[in-house]
C-alpha positions as a printed Julia matrix, in Angstrom:
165×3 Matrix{Float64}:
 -137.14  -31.98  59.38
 -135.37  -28.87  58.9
 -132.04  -28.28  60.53
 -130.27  -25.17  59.81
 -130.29  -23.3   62.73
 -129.81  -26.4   65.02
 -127.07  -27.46  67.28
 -126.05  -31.11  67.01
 -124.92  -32.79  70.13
 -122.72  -35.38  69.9
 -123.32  -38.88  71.72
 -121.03  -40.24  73.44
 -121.51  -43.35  71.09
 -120.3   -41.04  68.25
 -117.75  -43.58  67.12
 -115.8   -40.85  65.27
 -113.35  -39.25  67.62
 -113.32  -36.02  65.32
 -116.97  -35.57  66.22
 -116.65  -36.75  70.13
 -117.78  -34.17  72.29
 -118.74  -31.9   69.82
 -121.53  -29.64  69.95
 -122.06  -27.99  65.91
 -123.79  -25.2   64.57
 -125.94  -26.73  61.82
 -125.74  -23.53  58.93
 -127.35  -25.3   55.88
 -129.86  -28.54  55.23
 -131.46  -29.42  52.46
 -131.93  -32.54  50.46
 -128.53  -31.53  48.8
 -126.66  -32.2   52.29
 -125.62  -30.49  55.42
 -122.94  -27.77  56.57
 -122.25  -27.23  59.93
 -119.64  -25.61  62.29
 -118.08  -27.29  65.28
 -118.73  -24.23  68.29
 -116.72  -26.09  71.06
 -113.38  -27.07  69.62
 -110.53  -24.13  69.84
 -107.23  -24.63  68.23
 -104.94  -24.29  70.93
 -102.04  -22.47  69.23
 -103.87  -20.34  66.53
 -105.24  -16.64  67.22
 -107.14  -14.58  65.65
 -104.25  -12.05  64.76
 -102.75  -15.42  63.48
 -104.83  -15.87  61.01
 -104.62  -11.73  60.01
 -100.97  -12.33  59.75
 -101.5   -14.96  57.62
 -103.92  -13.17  54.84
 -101.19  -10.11  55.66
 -104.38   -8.04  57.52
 -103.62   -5.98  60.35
 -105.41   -5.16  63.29
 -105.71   -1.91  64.92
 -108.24   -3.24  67.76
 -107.35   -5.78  70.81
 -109.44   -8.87  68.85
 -106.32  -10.32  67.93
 -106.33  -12.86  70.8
 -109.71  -14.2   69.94
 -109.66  -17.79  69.69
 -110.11  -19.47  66.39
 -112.39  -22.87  65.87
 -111.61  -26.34  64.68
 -114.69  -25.76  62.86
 -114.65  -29.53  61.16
 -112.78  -31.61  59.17
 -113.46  -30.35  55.44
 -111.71  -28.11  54.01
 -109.4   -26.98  56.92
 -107.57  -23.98  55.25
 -111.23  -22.34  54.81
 -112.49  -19.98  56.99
 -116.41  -19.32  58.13
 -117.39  -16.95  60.65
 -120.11  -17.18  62.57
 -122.44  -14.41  63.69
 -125.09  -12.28  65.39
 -127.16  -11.21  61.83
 -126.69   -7.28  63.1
 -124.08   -7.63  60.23
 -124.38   -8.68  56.44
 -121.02   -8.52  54.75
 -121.3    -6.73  50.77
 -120.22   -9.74  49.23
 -122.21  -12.47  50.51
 -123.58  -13.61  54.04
 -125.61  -16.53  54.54
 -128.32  -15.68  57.01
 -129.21  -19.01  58.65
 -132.22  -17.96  60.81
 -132.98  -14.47  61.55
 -130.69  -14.68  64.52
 -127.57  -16.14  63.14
 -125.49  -15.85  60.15
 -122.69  -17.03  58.71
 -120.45  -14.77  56.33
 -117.34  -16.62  54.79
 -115.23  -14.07  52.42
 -112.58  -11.87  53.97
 -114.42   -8.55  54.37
 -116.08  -10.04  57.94
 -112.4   -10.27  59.25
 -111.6    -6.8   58.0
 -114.27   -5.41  59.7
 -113.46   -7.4   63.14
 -110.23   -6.41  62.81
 -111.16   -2.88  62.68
 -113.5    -2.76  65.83
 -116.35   -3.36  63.58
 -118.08   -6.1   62.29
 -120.68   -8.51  64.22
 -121.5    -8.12  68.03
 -121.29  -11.46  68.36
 -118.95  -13.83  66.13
 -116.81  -16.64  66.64
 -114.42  -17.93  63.88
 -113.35  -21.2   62.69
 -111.36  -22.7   60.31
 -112.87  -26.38  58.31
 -116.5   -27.35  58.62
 -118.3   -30.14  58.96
 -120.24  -32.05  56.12
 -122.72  -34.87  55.53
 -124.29  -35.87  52.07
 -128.23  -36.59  51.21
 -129.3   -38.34  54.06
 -126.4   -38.79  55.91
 -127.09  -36.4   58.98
 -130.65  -38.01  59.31
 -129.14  -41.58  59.23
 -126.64  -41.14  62.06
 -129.71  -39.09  64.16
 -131.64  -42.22  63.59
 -128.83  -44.3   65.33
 -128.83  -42.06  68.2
 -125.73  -40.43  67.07
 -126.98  -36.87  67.35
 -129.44  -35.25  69.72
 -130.58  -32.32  68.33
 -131.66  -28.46  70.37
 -132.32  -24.67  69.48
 -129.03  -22.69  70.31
 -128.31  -20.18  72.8
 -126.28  -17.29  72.0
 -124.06  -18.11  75.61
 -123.97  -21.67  74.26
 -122.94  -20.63  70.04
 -121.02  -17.75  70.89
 -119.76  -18.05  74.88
 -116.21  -18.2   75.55
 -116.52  -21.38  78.1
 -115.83  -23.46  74.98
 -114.92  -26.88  77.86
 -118.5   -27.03  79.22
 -120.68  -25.98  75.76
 -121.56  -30.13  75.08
 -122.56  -30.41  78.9
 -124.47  -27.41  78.88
């Protein structure tokens, strides 16, 4: 069972409240583990231009109010973005599935930050991880259901109603 390319839907017998109601983005599996990004979760008080300001980037288009993702709880200060695969960044973009990619070095926010980049992207800071088996254990025990994305589910702004749609 393959999964990258998947979302994961949380049940509501979870028992992790990090992962309750979260819908995620499944961008690697392998035998090695699984890397995903939560699509649903915004961090209220953190922007786009935020997060520019931080890496001292500027912005000379209006994407600085963009929201930016709780993407999971590993590795918080790291950011992934997500995207439509009309873009491939110089320095490394991992193309998930033909449709979606996921780019994670700086260049991607220069380029969104300069009108350019992806037509569709959503950022996130963290991601979520499981090791060797893990993922497939906790789908076993009806902790997961599992469905092909769609791009108003990944990338729409309605963030509230993605794990009910």
């Amino acid at each position: 069972m393959d999964l990258a390319g998947k979302l994961l839907i949380a049940m509501p017998s979870i028992g992790d409240p990090q992962f309750s109601g979260s819908v995620i983005y499944v961008c690697t599996h392998s035998s090695e583990g699984t890397m995903g990004l939560i699509i649903n979760k915004v961090m209220p008080n953190l922007k786009f231009l935020d997060v520019l300001k931080q890496i001292k980037m500027t912005s000379s288009n209006a994407c600085g109010d963009l929201p930016v993702h709780f993407g999971g709880p590993v590795e918080h200060g790291r950011g992934f973005v997500l995207h439509s695969s009309d873009y491939a960044s110089e320095t490394g973009t991992l193309e998930v599935d033909g449709h979606t990619s996921m780019t994670a070095t700086t260049d991607v926010l220069r380029d969104l930050a300069s009108g350019g980049g992806p037509s569709m992207s959503l950022l996130a800071l963290g991601y979520a991880g499981w090791g060797p088996g893990q993922l497939e254990a906790e789908i076993a025990h009806n902790g997961w259901l599992t469905c092909d994305p769609k791009d108003d589910i990944l990338f729409g702004r309605a963030h509230e109603l993605k794990w009910t749609a």
